[in-house]
BATOR-753231 format. One record per residue (C-alpha): x, y, z. Coordinates in pm, whole numbers, padded with zeros to 5 digits, always signed. Each point is the difference from the previous one (the first is absolute). Layout:
BEGIN
XYZ
...
This chain:
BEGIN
-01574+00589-02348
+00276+00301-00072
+00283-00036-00212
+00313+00262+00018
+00347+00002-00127
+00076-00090+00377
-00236-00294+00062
-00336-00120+00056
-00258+00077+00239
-00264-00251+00072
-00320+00153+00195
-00222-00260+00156
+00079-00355+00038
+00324-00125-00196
-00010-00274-00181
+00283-00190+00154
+00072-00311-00135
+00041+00208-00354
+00234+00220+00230
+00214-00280+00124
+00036-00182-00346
+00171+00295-00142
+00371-00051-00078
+00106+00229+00178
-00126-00138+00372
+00290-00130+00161
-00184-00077+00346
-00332+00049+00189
+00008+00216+00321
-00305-00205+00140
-00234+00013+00331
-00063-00379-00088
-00339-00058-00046
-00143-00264-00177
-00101+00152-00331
+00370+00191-00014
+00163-00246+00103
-00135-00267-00314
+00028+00325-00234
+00348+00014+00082
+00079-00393-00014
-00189+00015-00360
+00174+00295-00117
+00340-00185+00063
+00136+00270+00222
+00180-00002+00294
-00143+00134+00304
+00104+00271+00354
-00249-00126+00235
-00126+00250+00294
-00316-00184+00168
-00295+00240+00150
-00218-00259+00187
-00212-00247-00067
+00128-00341-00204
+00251+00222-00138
+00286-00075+00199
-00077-00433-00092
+00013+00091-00331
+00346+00203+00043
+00088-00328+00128
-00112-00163-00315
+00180+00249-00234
+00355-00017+00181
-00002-00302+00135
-00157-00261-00159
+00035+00159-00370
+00302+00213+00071
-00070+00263-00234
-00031+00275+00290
+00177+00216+00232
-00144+00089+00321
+00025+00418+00149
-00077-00152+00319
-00296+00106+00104
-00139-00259+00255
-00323+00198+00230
-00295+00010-00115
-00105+00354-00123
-00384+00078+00128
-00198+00246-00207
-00104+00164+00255
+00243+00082+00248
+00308+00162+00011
+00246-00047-00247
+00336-00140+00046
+00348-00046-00213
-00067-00337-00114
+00383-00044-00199
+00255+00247+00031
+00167+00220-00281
+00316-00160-00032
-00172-00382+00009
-00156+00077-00289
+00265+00183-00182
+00178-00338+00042
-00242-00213-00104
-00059+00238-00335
+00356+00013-00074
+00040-00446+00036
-00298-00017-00178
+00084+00257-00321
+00346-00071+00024
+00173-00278-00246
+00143-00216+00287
-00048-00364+00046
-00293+00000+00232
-00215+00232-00248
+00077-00163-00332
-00108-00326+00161
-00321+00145+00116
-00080+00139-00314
+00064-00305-00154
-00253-00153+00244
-00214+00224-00025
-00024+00029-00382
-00037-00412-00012
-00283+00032+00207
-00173+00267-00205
+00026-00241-00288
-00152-00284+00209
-00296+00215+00074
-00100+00112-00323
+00016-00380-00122
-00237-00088+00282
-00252+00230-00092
-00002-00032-00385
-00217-00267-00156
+00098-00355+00119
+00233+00152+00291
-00065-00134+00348
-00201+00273+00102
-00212+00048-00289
-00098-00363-00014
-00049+00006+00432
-00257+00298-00093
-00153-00194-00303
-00061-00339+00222
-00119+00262+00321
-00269+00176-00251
-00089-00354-00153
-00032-00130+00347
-00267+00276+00064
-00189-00014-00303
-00056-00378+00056
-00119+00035+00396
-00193+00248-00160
-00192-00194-00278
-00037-00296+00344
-00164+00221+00211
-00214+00151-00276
């Protein structure tokens, strides 16, 4: 890692939950995969979506949809990796959707609101006695008791 008077420079892979809990994140331009797409709900953020392939474009569903904390660019073909590729979203789609998002209107204080709520939910689940710590804890106590059984 670099530092300058004019930023940072992070070679290799970023560490991007630490990226995305900084204050000064306002949203998360996201291909919505799994692992980005729970960094961003823990990090409280709201999210652009712009789905490659794959389960990415259910989970855009999830983010705008169902937990409303996301603005789609409209991309809606799956991109293959190996063939040709095509404009997915187009220039002024996602100027749009970066200016409702950043912008202090209705629609993106209300998402950030969401979206910060829901950050707070999921760092209560994981720490000790939170939902998903104590689902792990009974899953790795379920284990170690099949375990001793078949042993």
């Amino acid at each position: 890692m670099m530092e300058s008077k004019k930023g940072l420079i992070i070679r290799g892979w970023a560490p991007q939950l630490l990226i995305l809990e900084h204050a000064a994140v306002g949203g998360f331009m996201t291909h919505c995969g799994w692992n980005s797409t729970i960094e961003g709900v823990s990090a409280g953020v709201p999210m652009i979506t712009w789905p490659l392939s794959a389960e990415q474009f259910y989970n855009e569903k999830l983010i705008t949809d169902v937990l409303r904390i996301g603005l789609r660019v409209g991309s809606v073909e799956w991109a293959s990796w190996n063939s040709e590729r095509k404009v997915s979203a187009r220039r002024e789609k996602v100027t749009e959707v970066v200016e409702r998002l950043m912008g202090g209107g209705d629609e993106a204080v209300e998402m950030r609101k969401r979206a910060k709520e829901l950050g707070e939910k999921a760092k209560r689940a994981v720490e000790k006695g939170g939902s998903s710590y104590s689902d792990a804890d009974a899953l790795i106590e379920e284990l170690k008791s099949r375990r001793k059984i078949e042993n």
